[in-house]
VOGU-3710 file (C-alpha; in Angstrom, 3 decimals, decimal comma):
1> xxxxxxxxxx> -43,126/2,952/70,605  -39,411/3,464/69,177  -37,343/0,478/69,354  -34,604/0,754/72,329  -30,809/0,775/72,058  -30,205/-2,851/72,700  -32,879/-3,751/70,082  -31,352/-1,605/67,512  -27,893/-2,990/68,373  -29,310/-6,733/67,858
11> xxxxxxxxxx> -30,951/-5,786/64,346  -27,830/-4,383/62,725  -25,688/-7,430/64,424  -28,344/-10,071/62,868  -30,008/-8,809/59,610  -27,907/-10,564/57,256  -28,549/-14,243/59,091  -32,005/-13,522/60,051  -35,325/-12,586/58,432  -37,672/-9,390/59,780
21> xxxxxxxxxx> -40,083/-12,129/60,855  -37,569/-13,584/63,068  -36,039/-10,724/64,818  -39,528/-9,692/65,153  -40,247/-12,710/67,324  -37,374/-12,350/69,354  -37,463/-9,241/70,034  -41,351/-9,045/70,346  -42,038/-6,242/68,300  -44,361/-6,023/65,014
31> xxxxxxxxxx> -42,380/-6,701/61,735  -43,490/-3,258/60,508  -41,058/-1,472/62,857  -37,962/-3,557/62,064  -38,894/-3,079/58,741  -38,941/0,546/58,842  -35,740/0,677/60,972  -34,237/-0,707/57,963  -35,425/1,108/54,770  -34,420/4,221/57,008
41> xxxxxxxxxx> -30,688/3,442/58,686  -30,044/0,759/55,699  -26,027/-0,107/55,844  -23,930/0,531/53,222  -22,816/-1,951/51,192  -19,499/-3,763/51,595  -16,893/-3,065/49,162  -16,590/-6,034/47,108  -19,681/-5,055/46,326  -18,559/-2,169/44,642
51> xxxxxxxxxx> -15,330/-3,876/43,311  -17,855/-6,603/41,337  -19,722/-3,998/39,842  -16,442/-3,290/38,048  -14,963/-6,447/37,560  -17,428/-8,717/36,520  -18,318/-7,137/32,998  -14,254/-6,249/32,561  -14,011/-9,893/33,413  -16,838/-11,263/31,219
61> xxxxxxxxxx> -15,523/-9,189/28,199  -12,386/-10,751/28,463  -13,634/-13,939/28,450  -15,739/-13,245/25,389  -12,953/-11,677/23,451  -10,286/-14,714/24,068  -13,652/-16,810/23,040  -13,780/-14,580/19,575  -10,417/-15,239/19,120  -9,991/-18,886/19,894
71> xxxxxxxxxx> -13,220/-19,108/17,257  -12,167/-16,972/14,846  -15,007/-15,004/14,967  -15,494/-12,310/12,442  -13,064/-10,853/10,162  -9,068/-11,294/10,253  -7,738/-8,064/11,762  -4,352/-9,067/12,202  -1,986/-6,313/10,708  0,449/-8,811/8,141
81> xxxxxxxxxx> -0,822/-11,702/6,195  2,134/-14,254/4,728  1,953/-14,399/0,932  5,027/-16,797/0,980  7,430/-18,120/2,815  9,317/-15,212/3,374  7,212/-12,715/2,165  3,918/-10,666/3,757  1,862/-7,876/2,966  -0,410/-5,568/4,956
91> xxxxxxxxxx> -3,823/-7,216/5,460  -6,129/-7,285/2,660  -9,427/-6,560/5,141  -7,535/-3,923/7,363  -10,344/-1,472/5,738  -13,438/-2,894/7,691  -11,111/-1,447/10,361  -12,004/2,712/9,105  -15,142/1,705/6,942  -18,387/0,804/8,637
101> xxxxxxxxxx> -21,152/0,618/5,696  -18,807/1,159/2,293  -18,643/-1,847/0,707  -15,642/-2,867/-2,215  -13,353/-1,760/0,090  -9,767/-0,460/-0,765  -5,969/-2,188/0,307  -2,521/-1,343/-0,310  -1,521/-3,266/-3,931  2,538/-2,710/-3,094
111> xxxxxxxxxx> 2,585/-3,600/0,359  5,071/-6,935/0,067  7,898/-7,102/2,362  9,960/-9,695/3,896  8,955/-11,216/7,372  12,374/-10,979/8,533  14,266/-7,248/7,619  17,055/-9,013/5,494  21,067/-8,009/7,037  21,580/-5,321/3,575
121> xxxxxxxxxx> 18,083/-4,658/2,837  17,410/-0,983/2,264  13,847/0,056/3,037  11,552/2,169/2,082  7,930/2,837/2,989  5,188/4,995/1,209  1,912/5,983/3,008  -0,837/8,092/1,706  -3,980/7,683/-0,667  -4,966/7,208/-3,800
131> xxxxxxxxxx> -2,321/9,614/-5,397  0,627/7,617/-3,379  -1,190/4,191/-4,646  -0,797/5,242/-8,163  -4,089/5,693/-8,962  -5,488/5,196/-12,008  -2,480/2,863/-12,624  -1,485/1,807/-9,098  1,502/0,111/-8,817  2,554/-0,321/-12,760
141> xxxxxxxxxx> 2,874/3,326/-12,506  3,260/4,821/-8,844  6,055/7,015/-7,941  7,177/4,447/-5,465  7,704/2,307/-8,774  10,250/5,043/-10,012  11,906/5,078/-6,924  12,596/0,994/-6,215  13,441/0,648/-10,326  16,361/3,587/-9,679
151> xxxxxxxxxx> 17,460/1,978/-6,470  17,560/-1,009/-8,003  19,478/-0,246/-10,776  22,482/2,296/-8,597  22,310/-0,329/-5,567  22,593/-3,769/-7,106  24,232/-5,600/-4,372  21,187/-4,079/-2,117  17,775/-5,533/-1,027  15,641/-2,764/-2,240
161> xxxxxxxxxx> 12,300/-2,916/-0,821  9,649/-0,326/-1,804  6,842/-1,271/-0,511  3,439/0,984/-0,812  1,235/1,355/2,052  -1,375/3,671/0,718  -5,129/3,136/-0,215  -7,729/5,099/-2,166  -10,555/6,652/-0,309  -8,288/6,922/3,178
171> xxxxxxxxxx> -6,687/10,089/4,874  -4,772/11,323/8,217  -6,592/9,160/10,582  -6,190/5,876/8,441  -1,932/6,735/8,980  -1,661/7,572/12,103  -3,661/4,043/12,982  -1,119/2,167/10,749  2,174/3,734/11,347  3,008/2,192/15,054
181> xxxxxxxxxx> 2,547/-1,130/12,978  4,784/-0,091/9,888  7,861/1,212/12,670  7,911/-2,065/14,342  8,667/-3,461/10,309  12,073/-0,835/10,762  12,145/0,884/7,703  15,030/3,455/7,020  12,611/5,976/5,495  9,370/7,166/5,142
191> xxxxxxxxxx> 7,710/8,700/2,421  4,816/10,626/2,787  2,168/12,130/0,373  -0,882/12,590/1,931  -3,960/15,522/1,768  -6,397/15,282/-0,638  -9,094/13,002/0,533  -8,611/14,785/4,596  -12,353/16,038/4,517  -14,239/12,698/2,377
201> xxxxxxxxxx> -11,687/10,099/3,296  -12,954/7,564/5,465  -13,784/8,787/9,046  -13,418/12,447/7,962  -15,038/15,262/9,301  -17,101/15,181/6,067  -17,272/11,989/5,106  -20,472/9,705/5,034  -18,193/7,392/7,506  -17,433/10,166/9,862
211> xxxxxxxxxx> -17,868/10,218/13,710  -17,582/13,964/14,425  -15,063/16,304/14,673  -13,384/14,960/17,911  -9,602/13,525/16,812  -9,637/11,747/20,296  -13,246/10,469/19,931  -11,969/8,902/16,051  -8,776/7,498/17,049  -10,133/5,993/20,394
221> xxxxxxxxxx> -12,791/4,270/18,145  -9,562/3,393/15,786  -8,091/1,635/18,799  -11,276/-0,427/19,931  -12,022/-1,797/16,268  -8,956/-3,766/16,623  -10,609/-6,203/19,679  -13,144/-8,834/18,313  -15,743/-7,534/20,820  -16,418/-4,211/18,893
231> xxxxxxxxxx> -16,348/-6,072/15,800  -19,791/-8,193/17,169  -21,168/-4,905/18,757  -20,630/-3,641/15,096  -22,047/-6,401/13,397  -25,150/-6,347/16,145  -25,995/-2,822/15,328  -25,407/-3,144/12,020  -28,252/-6,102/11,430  -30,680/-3,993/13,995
241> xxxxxxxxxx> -30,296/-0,589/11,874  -30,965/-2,680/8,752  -34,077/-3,327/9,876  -35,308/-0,021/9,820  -33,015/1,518/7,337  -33,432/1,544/3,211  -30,207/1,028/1,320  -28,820/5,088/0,616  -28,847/5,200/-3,145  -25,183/6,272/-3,876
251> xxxxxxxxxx> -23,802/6,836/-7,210  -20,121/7,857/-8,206  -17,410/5,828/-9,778  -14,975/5,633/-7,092  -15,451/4,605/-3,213  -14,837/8,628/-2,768  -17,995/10,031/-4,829  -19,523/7,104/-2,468  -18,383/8,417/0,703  -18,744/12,555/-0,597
261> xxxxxxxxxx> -22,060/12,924/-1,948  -24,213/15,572/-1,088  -21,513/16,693/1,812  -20,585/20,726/0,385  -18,051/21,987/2,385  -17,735/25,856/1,972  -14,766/28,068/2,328  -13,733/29,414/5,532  -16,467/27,304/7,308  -16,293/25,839/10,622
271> xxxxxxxxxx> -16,183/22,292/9,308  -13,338/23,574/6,437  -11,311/24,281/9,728  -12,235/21,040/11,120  -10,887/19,138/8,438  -7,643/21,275/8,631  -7,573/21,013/12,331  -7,795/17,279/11,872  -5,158/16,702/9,234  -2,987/18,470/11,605
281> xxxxxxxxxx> -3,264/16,956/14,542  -2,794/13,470/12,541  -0,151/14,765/10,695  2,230/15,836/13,895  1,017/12,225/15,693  2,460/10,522/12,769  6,215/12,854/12,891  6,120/12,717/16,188  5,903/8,388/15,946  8,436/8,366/13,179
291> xxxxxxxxxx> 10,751/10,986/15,581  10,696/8,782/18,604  11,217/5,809/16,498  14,440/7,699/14,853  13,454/6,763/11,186  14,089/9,501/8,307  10,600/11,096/7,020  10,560/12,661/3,709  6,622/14,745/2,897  5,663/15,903/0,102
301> xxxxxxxxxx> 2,723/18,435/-0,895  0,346/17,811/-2,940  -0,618/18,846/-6,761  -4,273/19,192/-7,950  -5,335/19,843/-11,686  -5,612/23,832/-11,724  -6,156/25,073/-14,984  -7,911/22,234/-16,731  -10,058/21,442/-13,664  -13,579/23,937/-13,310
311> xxxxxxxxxx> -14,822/23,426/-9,767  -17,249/21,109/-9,114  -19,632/23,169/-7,508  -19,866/26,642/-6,950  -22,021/28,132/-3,408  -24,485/30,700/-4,240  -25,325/33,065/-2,131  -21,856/32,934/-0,048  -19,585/36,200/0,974  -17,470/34,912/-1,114
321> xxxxxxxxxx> -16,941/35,114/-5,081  -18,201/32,547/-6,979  -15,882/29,572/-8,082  -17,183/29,191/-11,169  -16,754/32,643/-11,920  -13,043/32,828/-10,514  -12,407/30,012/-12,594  -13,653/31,992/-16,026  -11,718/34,891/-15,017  -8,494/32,777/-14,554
331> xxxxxxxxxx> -9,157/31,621/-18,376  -9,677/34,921/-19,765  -6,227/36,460/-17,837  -4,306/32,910/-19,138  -5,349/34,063/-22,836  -3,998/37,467/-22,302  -1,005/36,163/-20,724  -1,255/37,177/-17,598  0,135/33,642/-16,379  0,893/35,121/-12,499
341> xxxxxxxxxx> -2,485/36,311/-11,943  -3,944/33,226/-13,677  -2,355/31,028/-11,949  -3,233/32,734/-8,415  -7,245/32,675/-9,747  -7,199/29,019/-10,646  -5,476/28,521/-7,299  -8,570/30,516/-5,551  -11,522/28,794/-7,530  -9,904/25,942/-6,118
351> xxxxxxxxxx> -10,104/26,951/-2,674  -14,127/28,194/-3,135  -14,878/24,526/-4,928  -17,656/23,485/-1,784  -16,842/19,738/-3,426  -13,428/19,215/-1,640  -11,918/16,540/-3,437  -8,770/18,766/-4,304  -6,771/19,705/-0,738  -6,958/23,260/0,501
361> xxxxxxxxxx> -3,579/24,911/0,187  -4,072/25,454/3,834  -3,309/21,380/3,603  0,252/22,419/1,848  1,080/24,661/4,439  0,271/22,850/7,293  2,788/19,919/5,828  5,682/22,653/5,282  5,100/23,758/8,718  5,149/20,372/10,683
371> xxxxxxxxxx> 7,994/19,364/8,720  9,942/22,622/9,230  9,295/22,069/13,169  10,093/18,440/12,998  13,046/19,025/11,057  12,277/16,570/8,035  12,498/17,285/3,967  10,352/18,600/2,047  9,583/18,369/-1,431  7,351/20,337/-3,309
381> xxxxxxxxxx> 5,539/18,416/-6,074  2,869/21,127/-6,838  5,594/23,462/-7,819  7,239/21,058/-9,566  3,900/19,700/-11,760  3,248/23,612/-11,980  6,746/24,222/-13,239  6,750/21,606/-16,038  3,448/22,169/-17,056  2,302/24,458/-19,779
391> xxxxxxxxxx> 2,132/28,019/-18,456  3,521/27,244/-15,252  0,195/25,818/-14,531  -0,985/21,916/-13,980  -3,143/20,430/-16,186  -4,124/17,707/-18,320  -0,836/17,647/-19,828  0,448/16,122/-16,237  -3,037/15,040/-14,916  -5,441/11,927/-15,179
401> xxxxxxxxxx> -8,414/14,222/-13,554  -8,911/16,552/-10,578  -5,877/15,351/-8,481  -4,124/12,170/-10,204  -1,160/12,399/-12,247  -0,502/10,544/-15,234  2,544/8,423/-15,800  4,723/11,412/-16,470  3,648/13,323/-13,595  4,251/10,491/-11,260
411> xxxxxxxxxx> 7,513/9,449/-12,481  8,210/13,476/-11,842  7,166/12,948/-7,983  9,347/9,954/-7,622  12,278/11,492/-8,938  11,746/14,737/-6,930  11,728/12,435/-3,734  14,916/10,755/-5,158  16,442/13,828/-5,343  15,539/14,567/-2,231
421> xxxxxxxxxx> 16,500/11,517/-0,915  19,782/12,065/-2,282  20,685/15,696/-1,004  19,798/14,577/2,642  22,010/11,596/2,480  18,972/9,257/2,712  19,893/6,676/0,193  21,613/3,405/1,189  25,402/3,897/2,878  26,960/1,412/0,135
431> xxxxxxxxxx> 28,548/3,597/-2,734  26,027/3,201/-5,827  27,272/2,158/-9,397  29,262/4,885/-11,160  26,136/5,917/-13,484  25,258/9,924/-14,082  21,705/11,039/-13,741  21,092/10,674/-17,059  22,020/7,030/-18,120  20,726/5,885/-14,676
441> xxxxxxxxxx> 17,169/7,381/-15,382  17,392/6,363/-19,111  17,862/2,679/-17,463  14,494/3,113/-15,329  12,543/4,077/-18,315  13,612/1,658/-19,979  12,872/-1,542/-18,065  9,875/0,516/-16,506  7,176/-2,393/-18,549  4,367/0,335/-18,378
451> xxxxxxxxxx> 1,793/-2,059/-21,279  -1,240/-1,391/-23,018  -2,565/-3,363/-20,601  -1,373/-0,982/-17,788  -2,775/1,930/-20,166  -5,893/0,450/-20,693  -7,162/-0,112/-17,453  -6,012/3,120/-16,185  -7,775/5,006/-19,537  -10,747/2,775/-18,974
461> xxxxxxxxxx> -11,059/3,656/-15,124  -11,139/7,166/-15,784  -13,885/7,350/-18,488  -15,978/5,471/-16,131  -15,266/8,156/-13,424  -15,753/10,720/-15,795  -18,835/9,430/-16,943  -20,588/9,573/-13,144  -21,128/12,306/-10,541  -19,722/14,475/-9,876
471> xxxxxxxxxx> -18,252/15,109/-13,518  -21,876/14,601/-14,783  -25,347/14,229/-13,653  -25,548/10,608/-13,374  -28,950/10,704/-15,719  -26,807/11,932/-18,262  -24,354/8,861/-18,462  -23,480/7,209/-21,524  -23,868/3,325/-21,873  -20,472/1,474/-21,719
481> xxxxxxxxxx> -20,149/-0,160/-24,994  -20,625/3,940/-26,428  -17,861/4,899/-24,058  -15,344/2,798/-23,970  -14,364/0,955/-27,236  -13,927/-3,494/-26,581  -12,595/-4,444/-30,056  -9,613/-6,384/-29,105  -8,698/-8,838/-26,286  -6,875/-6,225/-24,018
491> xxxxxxxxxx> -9,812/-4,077/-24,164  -12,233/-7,070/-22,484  -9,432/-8,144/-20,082  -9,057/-4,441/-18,655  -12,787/-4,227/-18,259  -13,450/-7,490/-15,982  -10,122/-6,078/-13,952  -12,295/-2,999/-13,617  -15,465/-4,709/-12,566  -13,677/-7,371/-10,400
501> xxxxxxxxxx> -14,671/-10,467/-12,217  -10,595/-11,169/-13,161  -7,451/-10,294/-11,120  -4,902/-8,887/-12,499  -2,746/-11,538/-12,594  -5,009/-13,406/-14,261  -5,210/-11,082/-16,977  -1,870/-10,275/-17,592  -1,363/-13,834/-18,133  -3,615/-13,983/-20,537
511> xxxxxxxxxx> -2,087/-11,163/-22,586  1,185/-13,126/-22,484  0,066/-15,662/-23,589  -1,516/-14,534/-26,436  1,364/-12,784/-27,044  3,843/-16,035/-27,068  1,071/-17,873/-29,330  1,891/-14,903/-31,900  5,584/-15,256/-31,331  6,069/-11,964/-30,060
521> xxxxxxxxxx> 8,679/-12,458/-27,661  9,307/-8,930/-26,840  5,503/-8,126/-26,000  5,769/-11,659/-23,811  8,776/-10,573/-21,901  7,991/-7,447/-21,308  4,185/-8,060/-19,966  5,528/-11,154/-17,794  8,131/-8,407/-16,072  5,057/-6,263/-15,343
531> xxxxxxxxxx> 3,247/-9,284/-13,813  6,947/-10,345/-11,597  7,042/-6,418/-10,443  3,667/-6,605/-9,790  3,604/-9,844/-8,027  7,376/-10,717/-6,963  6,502/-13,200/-4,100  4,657/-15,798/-6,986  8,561/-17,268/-7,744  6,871/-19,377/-10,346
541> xxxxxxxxxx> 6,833/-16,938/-12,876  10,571/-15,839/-12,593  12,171/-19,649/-14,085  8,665/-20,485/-16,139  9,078/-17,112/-18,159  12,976/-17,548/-18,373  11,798/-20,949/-19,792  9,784/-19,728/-22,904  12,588/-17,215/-23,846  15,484/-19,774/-23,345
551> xxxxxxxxxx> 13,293/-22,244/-26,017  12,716/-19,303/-28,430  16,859/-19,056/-28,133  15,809/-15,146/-26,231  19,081/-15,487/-23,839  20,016/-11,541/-22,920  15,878/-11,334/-22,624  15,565/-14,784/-20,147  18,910/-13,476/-18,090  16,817/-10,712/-16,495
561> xxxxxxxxxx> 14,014/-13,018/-15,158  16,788/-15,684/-13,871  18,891/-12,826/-12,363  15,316/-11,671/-11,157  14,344/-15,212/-9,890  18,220/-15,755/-8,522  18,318/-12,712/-5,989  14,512/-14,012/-4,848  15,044/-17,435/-4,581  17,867/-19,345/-5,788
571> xxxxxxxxxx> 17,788/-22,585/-7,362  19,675/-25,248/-9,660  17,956/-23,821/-13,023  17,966/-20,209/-12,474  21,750/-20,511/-11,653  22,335/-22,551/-14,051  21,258/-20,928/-17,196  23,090/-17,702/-15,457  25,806/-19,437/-15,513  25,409/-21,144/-19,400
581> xxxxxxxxxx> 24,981/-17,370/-20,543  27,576/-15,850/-18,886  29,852/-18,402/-19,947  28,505/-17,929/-23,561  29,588/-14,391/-23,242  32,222/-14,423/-21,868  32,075/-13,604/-18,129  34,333/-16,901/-17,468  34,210/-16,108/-13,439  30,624/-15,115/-12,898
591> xxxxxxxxxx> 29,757/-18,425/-14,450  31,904/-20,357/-12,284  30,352/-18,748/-9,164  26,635/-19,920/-10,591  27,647/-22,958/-11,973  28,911/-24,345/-8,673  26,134/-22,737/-7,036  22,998/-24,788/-9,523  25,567/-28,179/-8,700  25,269/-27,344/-4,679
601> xxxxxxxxxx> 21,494/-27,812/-5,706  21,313/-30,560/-7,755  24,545/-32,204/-8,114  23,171/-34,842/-10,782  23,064/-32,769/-13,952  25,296/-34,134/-16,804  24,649/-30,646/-18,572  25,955/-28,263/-15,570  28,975/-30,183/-15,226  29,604/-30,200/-18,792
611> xxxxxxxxxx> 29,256/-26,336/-18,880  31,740/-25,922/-15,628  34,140/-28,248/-17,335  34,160/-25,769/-20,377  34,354/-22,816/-17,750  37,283/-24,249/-15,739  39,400/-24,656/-18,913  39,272/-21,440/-20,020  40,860/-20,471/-16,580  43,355/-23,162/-17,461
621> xxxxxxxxxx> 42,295/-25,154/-14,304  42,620/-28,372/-16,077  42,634/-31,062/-13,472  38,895/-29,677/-12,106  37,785/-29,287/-15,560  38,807/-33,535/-16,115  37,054/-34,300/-12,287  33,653/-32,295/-13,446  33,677/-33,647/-16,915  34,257/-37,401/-15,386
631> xxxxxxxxxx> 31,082/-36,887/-13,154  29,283/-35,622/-16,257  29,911/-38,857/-17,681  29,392/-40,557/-14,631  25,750/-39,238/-14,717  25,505/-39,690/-18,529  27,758/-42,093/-19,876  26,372/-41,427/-23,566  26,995/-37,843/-23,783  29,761/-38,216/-27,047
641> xxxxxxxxxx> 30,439/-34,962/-26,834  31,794/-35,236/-23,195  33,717/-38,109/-24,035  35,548/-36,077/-26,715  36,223/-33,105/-23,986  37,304/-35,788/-21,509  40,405/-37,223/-24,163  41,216/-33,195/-24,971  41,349/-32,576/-21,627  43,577/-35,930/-20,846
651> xxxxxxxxxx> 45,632/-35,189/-23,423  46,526/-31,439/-22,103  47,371/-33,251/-18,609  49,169/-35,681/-19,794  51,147/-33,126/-22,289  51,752/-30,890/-19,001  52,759/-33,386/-16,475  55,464/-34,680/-19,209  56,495/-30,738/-19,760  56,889/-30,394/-16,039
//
């Protein structure tokens, strides 16, 4: 019998405070019909109901990402680490942020800047990849290098800070992440070169890192890695799929053969577009960022090795001609000296080389165009590499390998953007020191302290990369002590930089040392300026350096790295010994000026005051000269020589006042 109205009514008013057994035996009816009155006209749920479903997990993730935090869970993804004081760079692990399974992972080497932008700092930022970084050299021999040595030598009264962003084995999407980060750091320009490693750079569309083709899918996943949460979701499904998974045997001598291998890309392909498509769509996020933030953008194209350069692998069966036979033909017209037609073949076996380490010139023109309709400089440094180059044609003459310049061709690059940065009124607003073109560059190369250090490494580097896929089957490799050569102490240093088991530093220390053991001063100075470039934020080096060529009686040499170590961080010895040499040659105000500046740090040395004493009489300012040379004797009451200067300088007074 169907329950009535009023019974109905009472369920609905009472099932939440009573049981189906109870309103059963009020009601007197079986349990089965209240039951089924239920299942069938069940209420909807209220709407905090609903609300909870939401706000509970957004709620409990909160709570375990401030937990992370406060625990330090995980890896430090903060975007600036201090390295001093004053100083910071870009985070050393920021690449766990774009590489999920590579391992040696790459960072910026020139990053440094101060904390606080300083009131007449000019500053510059470079972003790109391995080509901006200065590979094989990095930053003993990176255009950015070229460009902070000539500002520093036309801007002296400037803070010049170049500081190098870029990374090997990163493209587009690695940039675009970064740059909100660099704009809050207000640079006044950004240089840009940036293509080659669009389709095997990490989290590109052919990459062994990649996520797909979707830019909003990539950079969504960009934004998430920065929240501790994703990081222990990561590392979760990381330690799950290791379970199951073997270790991919990858070969290569660079993180890029890593993240490449196997992935043939072929011309004209969807996934060739992709990669375009991508770099684009980066490319414009990153103007259109620099635009909004009003900050100057200078790009650059990019330069590959064309004629000296086969391709390294050629499609079969593909509507297209084969690379490898393109790249013959271009040989044969070259020897016949058809240079135009050459050049244009080269250019094409290029584009058919399935292994797309070298950008597509579809890469070049997408960079013109953005910067056309963005209304930024240009420079082009594949013309200009082509220009200089035998033949009109890049090669080994201007080329480490496939896509890396060599010195030379860098220091090209970084005078092109110079130039550049010149015609468009980019440089700093201060009138520069009245030097031409010529004597100002002849300056740069020669305080540039490239070493055979420097050299080494970067000549070892590439005979290991030459040595590995995809230059050669890997079976075919030749042992290490056949290809490269260890006889001297350089030679072992440059290795363990190579295979990570010295830094740098550590090594160049060891050269100068070995070179102030010999007595070769001008080695020593010259390698301890590499290290200072190379590491300006360790101040130590600046006064100990200065120290060793002051003892070996090395003044004009030890002025540099107190001038150096002045401008960083001033001090009472570094101003000091400024102002002892200028005084010794001559430059009677400059040493004032430091020689009151070491006393405002240390107002107890006999020697300072003895030197100002000197300096004050030759501008005939005799009664200071007798007050500093009476606290000189104050401090040192045995210092004969003083005592002499005191009675000269007593006598002159007294000979004055009676004059007067």
């Amino acid at each position: 019998m169907p329950l009535s109205e009023k019974q109905t009514q009472f369920i609905k008013t009472n099932y939440k405070t009573l049981s189906v057994k109870e309103m059963a035996k009020q009601l007197n009816v079986p349990a089965e019909e209240i039951d089924s009155f239920l299942k069938e006209n069940k209420p909807p749920a209220p709407k905090w109901f609903y609300a909870s479903l939401i706000i509970i997990p957004v709620v409990f993730f909160v709570f375990l990402e401030i937990g992370l935090r406060i625990f330090n869970y995980g890896r430090d993804n903060q975007i600036w680490v201090d390295i001093s004081e004053d100083m910071q760079i870009l985070n050393p692990e920021l690449g766990y942020r774009y590489f999920f399974t590579t391992q040696n992972l790459p960072f910026s080497v020139e990053s440094f800047i101060y904390k606080e932008k300083k009131e007449n700092s000019f500053r510059v930022f470079v972003v790109g990849a391995s080509s901006a970084a200065g590979y094989p050299y990095l930053s003993s021999a990176s255009f950015s290098k070229f460009i902070r040595k000539k500002l520093e030598i036309l801007y002296p009264e400037k803070v010049i800070e170049v500081a190098n962003f870029s990374m090997s084995a990163i493209n587009s999407y690695t940039i675009r992440d970064l740059m909100p980060d660099l704009l809050q750091k207000e640079p006044d320009l950004v240089l840009i070169y940036l293509g080659h490693n669009e389709y095997y750079g990490a989290l590109g569309v052919g990459s062994m890192e990649s996520l797909g083709s979707s830019r909003f899918i990539v950079n969504t996943t960009l934004w998430l890695n920065k929240f501790k949460t994703i990081e222990l979701l990561r590392n979760i499904v990381k330690s799950i799929s290791g379970m199951f998974l073997t270790e991919n045997e990858i070969t290569g001598g660079t993180m890029m053969a890593q993240l490449a291998q196997d992935k043939l890309i072929e011309y004209n392909s969807d996934i060739y577009w992709d990669g375009i498509h991508q770099f684009e769509g980066n490319l414009r996020d990153i103007l259109s960022m620099c635009k909004e933030a009003n900050v100057p953008v200078i790009s650059s194209t990019v330069a590959s090795n064309l004629k000296d350069q086969k391709p390294f692998v050629s499609v079969k069966d593909s509507k297209y001609p084969s690379a490898d036979q393109i790249f013959f033909n271009a040989g044969s017209k070259l020897q016949s000296g058809e240079i135009d037609s050459a050049k244009e073949l080269f250019i094409y076996a290029k584009e058919l080389d399935a292994l797309r380490f070298r950008a597509p010139e579809e890469i070049n023109n997408t960079i013109i165009q953005l910067c056309k309709e963005f209304n930024y400089p240009i420079i082009r440094s594949d013309s200009l590499l082509n220009s200089v180059s035998g033949d009109g044609i890049v090669g080994d003459e201007l080329m480490t390998d496939h896509l890396h310049p060599n010195v030379k061709g860098y220091q090209l690059i970084g005078n092109l953007f110079f130039q550049a940065m010149k015609k468009n009124s980019l440089l700093p607003t201060n009138e520069p020191l009245d030097l031409d073109e010529v004597t100002a560059d002849s300056l740069v190369y020669a305080y540039y302290n490239f070493t055979l250090l420097d050299s080494t490494i970067a000549d070892f580097r590439i005979k290991i990369l030459k040595n590995d896929w995809p230059y050669i089957n890997p079976k075919n490799q030749s042992p290490r002590n056949k290809l490269l050569s260890l006889n001297y102490l350089i030679d072992s240093l440059a290795l363990e930089v190579i295979d990570g088991r010295i830094s740098r530093e550590q090594a160049r220390l060891k050269v100068a040392n070995s070179y102030l053991k010999n007595n070769d001063m001008e080695k020593y100075s010259t390698e301890m300026a590499a290290l200072i470039e190379e590491f300006p934020f360790i101040y130590k080096y600046y006064n100990a350096t200065a120290k060793e060529l002051i003892t070996a009686g090395e003044f004009s040499k030890a002025y540099y790295f107190l001038k150096r170590g002045y401008d960083k961080k001033p001090d009472a010895f570094n101003s000091k010994w400024l102002g002892i040499i200028d005084l010794s040659q001559g430059f009677v105000d400059d040493a004032i000026i430091y020689l009151e500046a070491s006393l405002r740090y240390d107002s107890k040395d006999a020697q300072t005051y003895f030197n100002i004493t000197g300096a004050y009489a030759q501008k005939k300012e005799f009664n200071k000269a007798l007050e500093s040379i009476n606290k000189c004797l104050k401090i040192n009451p045995d210092f004969q020589r003083a005592v002499q200067i005191r009675q000269q300088l007593e006598a002159i007074i007294s000979q004055k006042n009676s004059i007067e």
